[in-house]
N, C-alpha and C positions, 0 to 999 in steps of 0.2 A: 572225141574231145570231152575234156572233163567242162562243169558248169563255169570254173572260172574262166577256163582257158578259152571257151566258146566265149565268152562276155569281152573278154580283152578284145581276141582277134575281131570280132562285131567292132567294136568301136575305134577299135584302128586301123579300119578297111583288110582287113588280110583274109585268106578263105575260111570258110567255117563247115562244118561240115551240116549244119545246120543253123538258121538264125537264129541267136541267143533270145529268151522270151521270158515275158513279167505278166502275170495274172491281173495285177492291181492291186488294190484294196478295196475289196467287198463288205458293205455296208452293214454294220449287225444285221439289219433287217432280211438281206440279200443270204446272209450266210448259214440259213437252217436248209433252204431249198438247195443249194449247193453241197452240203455235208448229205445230205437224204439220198440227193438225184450220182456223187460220187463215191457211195457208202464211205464215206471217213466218217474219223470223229471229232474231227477239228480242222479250220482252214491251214492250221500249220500241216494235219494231215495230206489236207489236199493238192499245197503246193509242192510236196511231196510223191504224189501220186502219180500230178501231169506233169512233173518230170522238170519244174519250173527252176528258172537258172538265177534267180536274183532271188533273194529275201530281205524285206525290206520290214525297216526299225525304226515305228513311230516314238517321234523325242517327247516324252511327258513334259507338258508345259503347263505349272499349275499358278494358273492368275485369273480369278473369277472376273464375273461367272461363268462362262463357259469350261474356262481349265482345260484347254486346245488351241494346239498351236496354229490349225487351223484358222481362229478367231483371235485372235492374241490380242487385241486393241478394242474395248469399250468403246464405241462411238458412239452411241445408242445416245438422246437426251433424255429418254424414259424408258424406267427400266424393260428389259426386254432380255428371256435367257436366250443368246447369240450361238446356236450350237452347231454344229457343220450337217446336220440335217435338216437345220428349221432356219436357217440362215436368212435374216432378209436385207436386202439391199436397197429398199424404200423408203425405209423407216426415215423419221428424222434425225440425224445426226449433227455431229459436233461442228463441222467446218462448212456447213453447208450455208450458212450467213458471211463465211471469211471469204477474201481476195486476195488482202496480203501475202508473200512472201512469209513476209517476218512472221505474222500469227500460227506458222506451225509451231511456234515455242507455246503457244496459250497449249496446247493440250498436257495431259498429264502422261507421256510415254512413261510408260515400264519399261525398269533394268531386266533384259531377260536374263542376267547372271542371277536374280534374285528368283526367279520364277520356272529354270530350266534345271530338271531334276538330274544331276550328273550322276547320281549311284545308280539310279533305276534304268539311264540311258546306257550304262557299262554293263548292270546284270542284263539290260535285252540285247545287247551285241555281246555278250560272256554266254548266251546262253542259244542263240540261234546257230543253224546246223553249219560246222567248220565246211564245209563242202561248196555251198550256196557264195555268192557275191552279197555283200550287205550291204543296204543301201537304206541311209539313214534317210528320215523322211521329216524335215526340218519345216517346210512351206513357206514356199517365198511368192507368195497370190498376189504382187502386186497389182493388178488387175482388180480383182475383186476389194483389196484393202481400200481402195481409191474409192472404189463407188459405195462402199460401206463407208469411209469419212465423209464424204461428201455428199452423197445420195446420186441414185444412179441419175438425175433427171439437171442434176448439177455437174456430173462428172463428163457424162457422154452428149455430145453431141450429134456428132455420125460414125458407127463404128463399121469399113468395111473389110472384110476379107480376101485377098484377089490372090491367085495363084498358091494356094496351099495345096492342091490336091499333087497324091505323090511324084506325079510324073512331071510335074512342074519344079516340085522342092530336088530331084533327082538332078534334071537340067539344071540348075542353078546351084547346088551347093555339094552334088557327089564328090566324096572324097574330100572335102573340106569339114565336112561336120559329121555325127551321128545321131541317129532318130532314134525317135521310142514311140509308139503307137501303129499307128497306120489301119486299125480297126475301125468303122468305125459305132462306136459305143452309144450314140444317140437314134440311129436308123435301125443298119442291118442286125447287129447284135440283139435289139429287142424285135426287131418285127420281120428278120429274113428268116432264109431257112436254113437248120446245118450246112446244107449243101452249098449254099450261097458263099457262107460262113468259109468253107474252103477254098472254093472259087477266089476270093479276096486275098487269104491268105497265099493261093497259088500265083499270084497276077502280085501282090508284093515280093514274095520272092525272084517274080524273072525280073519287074525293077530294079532289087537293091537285093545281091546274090551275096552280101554283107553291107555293115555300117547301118544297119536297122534293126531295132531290139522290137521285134514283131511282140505288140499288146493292143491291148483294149483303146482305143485313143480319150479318153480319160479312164482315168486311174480308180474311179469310183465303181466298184460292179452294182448296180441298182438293182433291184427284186424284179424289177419288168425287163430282163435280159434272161432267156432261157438258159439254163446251166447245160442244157442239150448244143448250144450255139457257144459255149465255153470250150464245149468236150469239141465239138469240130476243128474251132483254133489252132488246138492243141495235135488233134488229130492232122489236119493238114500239114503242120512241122514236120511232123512226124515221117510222114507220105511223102510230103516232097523228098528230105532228108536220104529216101531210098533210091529216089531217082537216078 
């Protein structure tokens, strides 16, 4: 199967001959040890390399300061540059004295027609490889926008998580929906070992044999995630795929 054709059938349950797969987005910081440890010369190299099935097309969103769409909304009441690596969530912000309803009109929202760059978003989808699925990467954090307007200590009360683990989400929603993750990027990815790294990936695949775009479970590759625990990911695909 070709990269799109593998992505369709992923996500419309149908066989694949392997799970369709997304690298992420690797953090400036993250992306010298990655280019070194898979000799490229660029992450576009890379996801070229491990053979990845999605390219994905960040939308320049230029509305200081940050100028990311990432952070699109000022909430800050002192300045503070809001940037998707220094991002904080404690600060004092704009609504975090509000109750109303009605007072989400006091802020000052921005038209994102006026602040979302349409030429620059056409030349990086005119210029990403015809082969790949493209997948614009727009950011819809409602989660995080929340606890950036308000401040985390105003927004949350109890946040918990119950049943997310895959063999739970498989019970409950195979074949109604399609995933993307199932890595995951906060433990094993930084502190397992390659071999683990496969392990995971082989234990995903006899759960969801499709309808899972096997990646990283968040999107962010951090500089504390081995590129060595990348390269197994990918290697695992790969392995199973023979079986």
């Amino acid at each position: 199967m070709n990269h799109k054709e593998r992505f369709f059938a992923t996500i419309n349950h149908q066989p694949v001959d392997r799970p369709a797969s997304w690298i992420g987005l690797p953090v400036p910081s993250a992306e010298p040890a990655l280019i070194s440890y898979f000799r490229v010369g660029s992450i576009d190299e890379l996801r070229i390399a491990i053979d990845d099935d999605i390219y994905p097309i960040e939308v320049p969103y230029n509305y200081p300061p940050s100028n990311h769409i990432a952070c699109a909304f000022n909430f800050a009441k002192r300045n503070h540059l809001d940037t998707p690596d220094e991002r904080t969530l404690t600060a004092p912000v704009f609504f975090e004295d509000y109750s109303e309803v009605t007072d989400v009109d006091k802020f000052a929202w921005p038209d994102p027609a006026k602040f979302l760059d349409r030429e620059e978003s056409g030349r990086r989808v005119a210029s990403a490889p015809g082969d790949r699925i493209k997948m614009g990467i727009l950011w819809s954090c409602h989660f995080q926008d929340a606890c950036a307007a308000f401040g985390m200590e105003q927004a949350l009360m109890v946040m918990l998580a119950n049943e997310m683990d895959a063999p739970n989400l498989k019970n409950h929603f195979a074949g109604k929906v399609a995933f993307c993750g199932g890595v995951d990027a906060q433990n094993l990815l930084v502190n397992g070992k390659p071999e683990e790294v496969e392990q995971k990936v082989a234990e995903l695949r006899e759960l969801f044999p499709t309808g899972l775009i096997i990646s990283p479970s968040h999107e962010a590759i951090l500089p504390d995630i081995a590129p060595a625990n990348i390269e197994a990911l990918f290697r695992g695909l790969k392995q199973q795929s023979l079986q």
